[in-house]
C-alpha positions in Angstrom: 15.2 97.1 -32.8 13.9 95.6 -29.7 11.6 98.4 -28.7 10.1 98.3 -32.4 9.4 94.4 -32.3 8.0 95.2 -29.3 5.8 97.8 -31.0 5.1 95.3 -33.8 4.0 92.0 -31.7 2.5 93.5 -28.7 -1.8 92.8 -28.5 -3.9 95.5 -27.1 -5.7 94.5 -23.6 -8.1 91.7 -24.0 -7.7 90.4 -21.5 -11.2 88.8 -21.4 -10.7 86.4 -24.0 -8.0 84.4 -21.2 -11.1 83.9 -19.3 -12.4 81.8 -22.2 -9.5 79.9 -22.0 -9.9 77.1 -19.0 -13.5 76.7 -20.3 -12.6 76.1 -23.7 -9.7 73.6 -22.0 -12.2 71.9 -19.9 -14.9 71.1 -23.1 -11.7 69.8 -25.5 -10.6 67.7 -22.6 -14.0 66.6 -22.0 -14.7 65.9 -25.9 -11.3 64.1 -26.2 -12.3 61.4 -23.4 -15.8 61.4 -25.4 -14.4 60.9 -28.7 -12.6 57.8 -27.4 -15.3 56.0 -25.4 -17.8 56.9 -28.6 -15.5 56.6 -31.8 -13.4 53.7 -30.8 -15.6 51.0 -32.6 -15.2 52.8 -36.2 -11.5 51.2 -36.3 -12.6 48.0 -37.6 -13.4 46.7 -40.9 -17.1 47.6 -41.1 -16.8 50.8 -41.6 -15.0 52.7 -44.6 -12.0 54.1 -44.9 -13.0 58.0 -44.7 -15.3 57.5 -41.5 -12.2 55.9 -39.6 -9.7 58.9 -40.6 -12.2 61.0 -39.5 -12.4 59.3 -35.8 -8.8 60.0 -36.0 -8.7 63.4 -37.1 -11.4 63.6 -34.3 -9.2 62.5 -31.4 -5.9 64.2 -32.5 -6.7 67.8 -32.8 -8.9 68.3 -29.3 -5.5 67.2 -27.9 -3.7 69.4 -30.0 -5.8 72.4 -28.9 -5.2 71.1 -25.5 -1.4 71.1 -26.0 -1.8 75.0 -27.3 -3.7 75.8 -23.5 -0.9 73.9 -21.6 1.4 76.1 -24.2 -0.5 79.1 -23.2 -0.5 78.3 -19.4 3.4 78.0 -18.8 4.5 80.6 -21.4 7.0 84.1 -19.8 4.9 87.2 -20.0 7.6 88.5 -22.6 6.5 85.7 -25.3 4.0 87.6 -27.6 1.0 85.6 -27.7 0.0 86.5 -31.3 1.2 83.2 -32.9 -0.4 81.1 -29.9 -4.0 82.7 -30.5 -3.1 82.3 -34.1 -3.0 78.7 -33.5 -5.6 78.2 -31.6 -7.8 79.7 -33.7 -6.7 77.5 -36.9 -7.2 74.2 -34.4 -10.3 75.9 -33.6 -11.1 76.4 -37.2 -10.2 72.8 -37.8 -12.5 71.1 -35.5 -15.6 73.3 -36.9 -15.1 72.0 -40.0 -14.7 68.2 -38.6 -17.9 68.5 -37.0 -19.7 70.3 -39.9 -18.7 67.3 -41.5 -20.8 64.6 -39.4 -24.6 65.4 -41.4 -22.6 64.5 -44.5 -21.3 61.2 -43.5 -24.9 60.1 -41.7 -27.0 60.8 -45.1 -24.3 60.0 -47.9 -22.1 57.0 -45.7 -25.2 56.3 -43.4 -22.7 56.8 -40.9 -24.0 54.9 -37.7 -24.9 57.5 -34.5 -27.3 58.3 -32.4 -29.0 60.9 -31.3 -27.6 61.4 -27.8 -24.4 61.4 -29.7 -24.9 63.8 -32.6 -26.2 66.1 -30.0 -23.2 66.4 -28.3 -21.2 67.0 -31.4 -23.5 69.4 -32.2 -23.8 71.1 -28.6 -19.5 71.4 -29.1 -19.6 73.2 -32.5 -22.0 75.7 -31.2 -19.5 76.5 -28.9 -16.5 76.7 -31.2 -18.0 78.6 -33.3 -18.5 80.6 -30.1 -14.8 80.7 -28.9 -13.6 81.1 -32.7 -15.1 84.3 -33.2 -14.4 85.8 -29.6 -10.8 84.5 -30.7 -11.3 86.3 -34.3 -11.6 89.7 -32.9 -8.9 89.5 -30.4 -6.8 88.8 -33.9 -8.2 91.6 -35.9 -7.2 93.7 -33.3 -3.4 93.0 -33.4 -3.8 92.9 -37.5 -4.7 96.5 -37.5 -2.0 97.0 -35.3 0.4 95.5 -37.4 -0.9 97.3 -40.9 -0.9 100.5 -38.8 2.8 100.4 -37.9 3.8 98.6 -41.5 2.0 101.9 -43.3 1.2 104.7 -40.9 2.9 106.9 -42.9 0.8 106.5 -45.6 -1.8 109.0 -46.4 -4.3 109.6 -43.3 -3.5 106.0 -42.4 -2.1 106.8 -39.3 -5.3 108.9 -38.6 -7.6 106.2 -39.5 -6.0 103.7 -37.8 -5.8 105.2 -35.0 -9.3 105.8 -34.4 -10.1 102.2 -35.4 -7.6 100.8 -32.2 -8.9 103.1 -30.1 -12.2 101.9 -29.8 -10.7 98.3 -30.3 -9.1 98.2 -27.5 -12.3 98.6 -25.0 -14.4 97.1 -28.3 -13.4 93.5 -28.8 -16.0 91.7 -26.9 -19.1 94.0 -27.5 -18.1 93.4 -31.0 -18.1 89.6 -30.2 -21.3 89.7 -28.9 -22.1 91.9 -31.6 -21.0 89.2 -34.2 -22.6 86.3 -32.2 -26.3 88.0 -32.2 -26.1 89.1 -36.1 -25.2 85.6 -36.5 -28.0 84.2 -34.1 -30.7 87.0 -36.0 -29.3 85.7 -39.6 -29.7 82.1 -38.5 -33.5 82.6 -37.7 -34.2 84.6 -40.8 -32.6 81.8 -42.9 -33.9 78.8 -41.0 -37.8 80.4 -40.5 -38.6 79.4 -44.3 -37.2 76.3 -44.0 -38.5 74.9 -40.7 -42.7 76.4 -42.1 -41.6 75.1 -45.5 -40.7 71.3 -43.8 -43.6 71.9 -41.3 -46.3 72.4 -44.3 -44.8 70.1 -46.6 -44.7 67.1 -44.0 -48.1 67.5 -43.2 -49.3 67.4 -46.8 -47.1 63.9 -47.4 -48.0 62.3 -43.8 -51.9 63.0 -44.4 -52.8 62.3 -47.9 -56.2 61.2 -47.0 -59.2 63.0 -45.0 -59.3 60.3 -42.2 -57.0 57.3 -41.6 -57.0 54.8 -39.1 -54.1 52.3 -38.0 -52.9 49.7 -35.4 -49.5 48.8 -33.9 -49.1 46.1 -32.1 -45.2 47.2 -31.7 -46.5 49.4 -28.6 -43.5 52.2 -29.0 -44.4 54.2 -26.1 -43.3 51.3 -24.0 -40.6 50.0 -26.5 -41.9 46.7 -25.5 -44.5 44.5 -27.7 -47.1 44.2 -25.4 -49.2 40.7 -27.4 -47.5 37.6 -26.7 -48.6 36.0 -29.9 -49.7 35.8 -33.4 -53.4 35.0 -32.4 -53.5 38.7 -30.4 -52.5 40.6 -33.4 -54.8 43.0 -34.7 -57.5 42.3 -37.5 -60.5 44.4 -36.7 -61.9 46.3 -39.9 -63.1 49.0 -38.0 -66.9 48.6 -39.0 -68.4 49.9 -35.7 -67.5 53.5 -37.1 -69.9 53.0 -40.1 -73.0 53.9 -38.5 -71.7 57.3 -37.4 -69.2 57.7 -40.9 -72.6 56.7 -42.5 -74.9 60.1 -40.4 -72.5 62.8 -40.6 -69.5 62.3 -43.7 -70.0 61.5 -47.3 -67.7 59.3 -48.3 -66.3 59.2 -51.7 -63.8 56.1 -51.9 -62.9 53.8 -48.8 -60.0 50.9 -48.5 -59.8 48.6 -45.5 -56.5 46.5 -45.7 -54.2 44.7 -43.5 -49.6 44.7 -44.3 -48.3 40.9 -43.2 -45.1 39.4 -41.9 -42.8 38.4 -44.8 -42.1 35.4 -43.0 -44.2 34.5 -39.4 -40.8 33.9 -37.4 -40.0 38.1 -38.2 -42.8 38.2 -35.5 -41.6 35.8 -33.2 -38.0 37.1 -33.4 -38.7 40.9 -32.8 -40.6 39.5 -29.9 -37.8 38.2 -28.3 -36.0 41.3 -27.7 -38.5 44.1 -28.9 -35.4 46.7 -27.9 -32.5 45.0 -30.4 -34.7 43.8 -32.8 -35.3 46.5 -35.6 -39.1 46.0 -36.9 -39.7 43.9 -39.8 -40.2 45.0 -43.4 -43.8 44.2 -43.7 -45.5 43.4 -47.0 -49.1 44.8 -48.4 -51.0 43.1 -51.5 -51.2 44.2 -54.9 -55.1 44.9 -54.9 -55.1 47.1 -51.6 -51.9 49.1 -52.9 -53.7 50.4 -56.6 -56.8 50.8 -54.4 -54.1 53.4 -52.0 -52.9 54.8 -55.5 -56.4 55.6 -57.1 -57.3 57.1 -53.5 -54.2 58.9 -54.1 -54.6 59.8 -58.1 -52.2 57.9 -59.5 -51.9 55.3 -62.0 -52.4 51.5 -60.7 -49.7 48.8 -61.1 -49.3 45.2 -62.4 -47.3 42.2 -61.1 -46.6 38.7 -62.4 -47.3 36.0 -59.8 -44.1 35.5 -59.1 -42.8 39.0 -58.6 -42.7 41.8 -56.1 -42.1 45.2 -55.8 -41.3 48.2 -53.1 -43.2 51.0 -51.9 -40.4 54.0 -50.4 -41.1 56.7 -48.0 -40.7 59.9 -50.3 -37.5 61.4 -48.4 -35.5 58.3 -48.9 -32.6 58.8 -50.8 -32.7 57.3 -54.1 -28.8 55.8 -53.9 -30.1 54.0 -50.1 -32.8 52.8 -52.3 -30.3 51.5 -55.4 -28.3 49.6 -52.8 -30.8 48.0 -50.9 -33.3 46.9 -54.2 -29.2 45.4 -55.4 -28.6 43.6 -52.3 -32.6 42.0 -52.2 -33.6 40.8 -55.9 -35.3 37.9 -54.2 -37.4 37.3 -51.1 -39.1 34.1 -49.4 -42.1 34.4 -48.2 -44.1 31.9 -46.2 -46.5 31.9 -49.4 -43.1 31.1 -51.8 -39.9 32.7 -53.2 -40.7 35.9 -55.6 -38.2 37.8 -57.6 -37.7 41.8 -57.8 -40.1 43.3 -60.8 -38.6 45.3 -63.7 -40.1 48.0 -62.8 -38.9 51.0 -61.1 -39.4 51.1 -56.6 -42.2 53.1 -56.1 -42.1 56.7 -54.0 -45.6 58.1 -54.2 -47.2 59.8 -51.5 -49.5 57.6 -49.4 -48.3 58.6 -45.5 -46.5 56.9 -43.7 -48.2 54.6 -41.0 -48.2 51.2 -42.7 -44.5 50.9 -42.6 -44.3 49.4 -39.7 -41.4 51.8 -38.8 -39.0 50.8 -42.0 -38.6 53.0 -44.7 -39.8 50.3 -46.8 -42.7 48.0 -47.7 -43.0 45.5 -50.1 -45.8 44.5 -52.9 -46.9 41.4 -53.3 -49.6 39.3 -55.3 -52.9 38.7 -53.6 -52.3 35.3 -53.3 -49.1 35.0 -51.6 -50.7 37.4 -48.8 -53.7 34.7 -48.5 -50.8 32.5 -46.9 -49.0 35.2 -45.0 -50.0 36.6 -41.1 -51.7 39.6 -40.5 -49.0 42.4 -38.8 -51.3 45.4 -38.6 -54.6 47.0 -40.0 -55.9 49.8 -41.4 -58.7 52.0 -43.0 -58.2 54.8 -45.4 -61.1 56.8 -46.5 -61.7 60.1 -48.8 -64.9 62.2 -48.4 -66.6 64.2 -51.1 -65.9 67.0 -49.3 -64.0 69.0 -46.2 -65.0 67.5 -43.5 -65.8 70.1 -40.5 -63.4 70.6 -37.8 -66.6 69.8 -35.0 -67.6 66.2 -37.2 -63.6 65.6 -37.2 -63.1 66.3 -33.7 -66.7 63.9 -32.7 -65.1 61.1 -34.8 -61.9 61.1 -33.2 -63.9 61.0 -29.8 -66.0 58.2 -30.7 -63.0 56.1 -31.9 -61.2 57.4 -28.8 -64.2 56.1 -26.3 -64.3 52.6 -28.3 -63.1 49.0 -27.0 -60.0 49.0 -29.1 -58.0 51.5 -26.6 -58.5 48.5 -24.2 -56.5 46.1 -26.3 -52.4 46.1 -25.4 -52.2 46.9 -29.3 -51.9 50.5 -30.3 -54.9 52.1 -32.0 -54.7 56.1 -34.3 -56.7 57.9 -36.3 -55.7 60.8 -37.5 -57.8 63.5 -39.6 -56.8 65.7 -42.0 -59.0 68.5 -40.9 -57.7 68.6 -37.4 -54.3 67.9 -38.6 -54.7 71.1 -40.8 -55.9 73.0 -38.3 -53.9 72.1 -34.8 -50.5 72.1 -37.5 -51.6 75.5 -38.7 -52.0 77.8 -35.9 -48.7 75.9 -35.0 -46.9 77.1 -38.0 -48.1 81.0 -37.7 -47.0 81.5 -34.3 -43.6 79.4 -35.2 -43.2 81.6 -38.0 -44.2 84.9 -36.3 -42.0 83.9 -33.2 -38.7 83.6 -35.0 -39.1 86.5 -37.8 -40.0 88.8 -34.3 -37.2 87.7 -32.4 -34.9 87.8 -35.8 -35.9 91.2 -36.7 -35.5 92.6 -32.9 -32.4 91.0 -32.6 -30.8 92.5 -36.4 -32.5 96.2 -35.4 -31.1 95.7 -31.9 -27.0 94.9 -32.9 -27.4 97.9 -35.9 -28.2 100.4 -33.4 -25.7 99.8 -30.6 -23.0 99.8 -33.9 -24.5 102.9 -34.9 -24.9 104.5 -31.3 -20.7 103.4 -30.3 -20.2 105.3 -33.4 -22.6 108.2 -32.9 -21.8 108.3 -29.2 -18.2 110.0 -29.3 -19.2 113.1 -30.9 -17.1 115.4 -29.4 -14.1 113.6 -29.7 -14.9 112.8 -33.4 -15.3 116.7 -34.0 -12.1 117.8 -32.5 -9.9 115.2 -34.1 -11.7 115.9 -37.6 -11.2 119.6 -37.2 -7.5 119.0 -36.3 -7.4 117.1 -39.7 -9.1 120.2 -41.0 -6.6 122.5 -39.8 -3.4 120.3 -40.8 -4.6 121.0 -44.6 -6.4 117.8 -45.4 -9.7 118.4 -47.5 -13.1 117.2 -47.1 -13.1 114.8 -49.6 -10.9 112.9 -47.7 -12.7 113.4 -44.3 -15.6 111.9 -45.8 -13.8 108.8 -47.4 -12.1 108.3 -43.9 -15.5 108.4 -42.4 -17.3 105.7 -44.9 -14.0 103.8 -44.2 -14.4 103.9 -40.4 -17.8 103.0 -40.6 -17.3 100.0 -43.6 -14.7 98.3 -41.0 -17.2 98.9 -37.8 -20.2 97.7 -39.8 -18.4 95.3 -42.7 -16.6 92.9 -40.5 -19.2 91.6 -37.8 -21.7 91.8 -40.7 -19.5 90.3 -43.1 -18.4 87.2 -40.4 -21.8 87.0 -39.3 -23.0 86.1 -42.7 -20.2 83.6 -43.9 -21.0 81.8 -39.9 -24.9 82.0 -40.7 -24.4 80.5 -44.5 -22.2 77.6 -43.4 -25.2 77.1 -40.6 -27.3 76.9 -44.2 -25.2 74.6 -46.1 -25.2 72.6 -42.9 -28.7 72.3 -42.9 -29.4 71.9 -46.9 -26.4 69.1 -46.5 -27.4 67.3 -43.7 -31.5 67.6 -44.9 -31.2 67.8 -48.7 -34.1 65.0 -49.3 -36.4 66.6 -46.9 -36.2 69.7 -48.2 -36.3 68.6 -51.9 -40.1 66.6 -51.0 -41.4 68.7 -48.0 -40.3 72.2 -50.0 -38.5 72.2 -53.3 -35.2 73.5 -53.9 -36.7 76.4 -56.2 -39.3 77.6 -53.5 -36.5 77.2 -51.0 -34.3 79.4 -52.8 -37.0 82.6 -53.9 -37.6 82.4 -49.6 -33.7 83.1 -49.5 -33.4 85.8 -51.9 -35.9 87.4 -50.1 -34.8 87.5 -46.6 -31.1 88.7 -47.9 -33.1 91.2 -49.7 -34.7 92.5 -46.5 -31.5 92.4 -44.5 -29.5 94.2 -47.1 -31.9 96.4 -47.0 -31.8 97.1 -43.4 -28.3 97.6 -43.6 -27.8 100.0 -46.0 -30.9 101.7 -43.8 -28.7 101.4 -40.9 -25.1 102.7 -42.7 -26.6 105.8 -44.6 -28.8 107.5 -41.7 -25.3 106.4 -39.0 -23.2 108.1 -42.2 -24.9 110.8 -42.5 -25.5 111.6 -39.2 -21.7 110.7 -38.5 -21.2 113.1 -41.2 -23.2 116.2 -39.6 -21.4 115.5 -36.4 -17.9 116.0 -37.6 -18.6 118.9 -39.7 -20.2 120.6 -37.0 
């Protein structure tokens, strides 16, 4: 009874996967003291109720996976360590699925974190996902064993089996790496349409119009506002280009118009401390914003004197929108109090340099502007025509070379044709880049599975012909071959795919209003379809011609 517990329990020899194991300890210990020092400020009554038991949840199970290596560390030789890497790999599992969770509380609980924080979440679950599958295969090993001595008898089972642990037990990591690559190659195939879909679709919302010029007197590359007061704050209209605008590009529609402070003290106060202060929501007036929309091609708007509206970047999401528009019915200006419209917030398309880095800007009448102060400028045009990548490229110069770059405010213009072009060239050799390196690494995993099988040949044919001679039929042989070669293909195939469509839900979760304005859901999803539809069809390339071949071999 003994010996044949000892059969049942016992792994083969991984014994690479311990080697994992103090890295794996020292990253959970590391990300436990992390989780404190970072997460510590979500226990208090700002945040909801789901985003603290998620700190918690957070904390607790990095130090039960650290428990399980401690576990692991002290255990007698003679304890079977199925159970332990049973457990670790459902902790493991758990933690995946906490930090998978992270993109949906930033976009749907605006979950505050910043980058330098996310990344390292992010950086972790790269590596669990990492350690889970090296962990997976170590599993599947001892599963096999387990089925083998539960129904050996059954059938070729024993046979079958047999061959599968064979290989198994030398296999495991090559068939982690194996796993790992599939699920690297999948990733770029799926996230290649979506990165030129976002990529082309950005550029066509940030440049609506053929050339458009801006100021900033935020100065971000410093993070400091460089003017000292209200008087230094840009108002040029930019006139000096018309000479040259008026020689070489024919204009068809042109709006010069400045955004203002709400109120002059948001000036003052963001100048105080340019690094805590956020930027103010700035305000543009009613006449400059239909001028933007027929630009544009859309319909104008109306106003009562006493009302305002908003104008929303595209990719906000409409429910930030709801709650913000619920919580700001009313605003005071310096040029008088004016109520929300009863008209819906606006989300067209007119780029995205006059919001003064908000999401945000609000409509006003013309003559509450008259009393307001002058935040920034600008100058929108539309030619008649596509204007030539040499005139784009001398305008840009000529602004370049101009006595505005002097000023501590921050002066752009940005073109359209260059914009097109530059953007362009670096979408194609994006694209090309990661379908190349996709397709080499998917061709390069389905030939070493088809090689390790394809490789033992003369073992294959002597234990086949031993079957052959103990009475079983070829019917059989062949259905224990496509059986063989369904486990050695199916399972790294089969894991990669479910790893590489949670990396998609991941994405589509944690981007959902990008993609929805940059690319559209429907476009999104044809792109899809077709990349399964090439990789199925390299896989059923790669199974038949291994099958057949496997096939020849063991008949031979």
């Amino acid at each position: 009874m003994q010996i044949e517990k000892m059969i049942y329990w016992e792994p083969p020899p991984h014994k690479w996967i311990y080697k994992l194991f103090p890295v794996n300890f020292v990253l959970y210990l590391l990300i436990t003291f992390y989780n404190i020092r970072t997460l510590s400020y979500y226990f208090n009554g700002e945040f909801e109720l789901v985003i603290k038991i998620w700190s918690a949840i957070s904390i607790i199970v990095p130090i039960l996976m650290l428990i399980m290596h401690i576990r692991e560390r002290f255990r007698r030789k003679e304890q079977n360590t199925v159970k332990q890497l049973f457990l670790i790999e459902c902790i493991g599992l758990l933690e995946l699925i906490i930090l998978s969770i992270l993109p949906v509380f930033k976009v749907y609980l605006a979950m505050p974190m910043d980058k330098g924080a996310f990344n390292v979440y992010m950086g972790f679950l790269f590596w669990c996902v990492v350690f889970g599958v090296s962990v997976f295969f170590v599993l599947f090993s001892n599963y096999l064993l387990v089925i083998k001595e539960r129904q050996k008898y059954k059938e070729e089972n024993l046979f079958f089996f047999g061959q599968l642990l064979s290989k198994l037990k030398s296999k495991t990591l090559s068939m982690t790496l194996i796993c790992l690559t599939l699920t690297l190659s999948m990733a770029l195939f799926f996230v290649t349409p979506l990165l030129v879909g976002w990529a082309q679709g950005f550029l066509e919302k940030r440049v609506p119009f053929d050339i458009q010029i801006s100021s900033d007197y935020i100065g971000m590359q410093s993070g400091y506002i460089g003017i000292q007061s209200e008087k230094e704050l840009p108002v040029t209209d930019y006139s000096f280009l018309d000479s040259f605008i008026e020689k070489n590009i024919s204009v068809r529609d042109d709006c010069s118009f400045k955004t203002y402070f709400v109120n002059k003290t948001d000036f003052y106060n963001q100048l105080e401390n340019s690094r805590k202060n956020a930027p103010p929501i700035t305000a543009i007036s009613l006449s400059d914003y239909n001028h933007l929309l027929k630009m544009a091609g859309y319909d104008e708007i109306s106003l009562r004197d006493h009302e305002f509206t908003t104008q929303w970047l595209s990719i906000t999401p409409q429910d930030a929108i709801s709650t913000y528009l619920e919580a700001h019915k009313s605003i005071r200006t310096d040029g008088g109090d004016l109520q929300l419209a009863d008209i819906s917030a606006h989300t067209v398309d007119l780029g995205e340099d006059f919001y003064n880095f908000q999401s945000v800007i609000y409509i006003v009448p013309d003559h509450i502007c008259n009393k307001l102060t002058s935040a920034n400028t600008f100058r929108y045009m539309m030619a008649d025509k596509t204007i030539s990548y040499d005139i784009a490229q001398e305008l840009k110069s000529y602004f370049e070379n101009s006595s505005l770059t002097d000023s501590l405010v921050t002066y752009n213009i940005t073109m359209r044709t260059i914009e097109v072009n530059d953007n362009s060239a670096i979408i194609f050799i994006m694209q090309t880049g990661l379908t190349y390196s996709a397709i080499i690494l998917f061709v390069t995993c389905f030939t070493i599975l088809a090689l390790q099988q394809l490789s033992d040949s003369g073992k294959y044919k002597y234990r086949f012909r031993v079957l052959r001679n103990m009475g079983v039929e070829e019917p059989h042989i062949r259905k224990l071959i496509l059986k063989q070669l369904a486990v050695w293909f199916g399972v790294p195939v089969i894991l990669a795919l479910i790893l590489a469509g949670a990396f998609l839900v991941f994405l589509i979760v944690g981007f959902h209003m990008q993609i929805a304005v940059y690319i559209g859901v429907q476009r999104l999803v044809q792109q899809l379809l077709i990349v399964l539809a090439i990789l199925g069809a390299l896989l059923i390339s790669y199974f038949i011609s291994t099958w057949v071949l496997f096939n020849k071999s063991a008949s031979a």
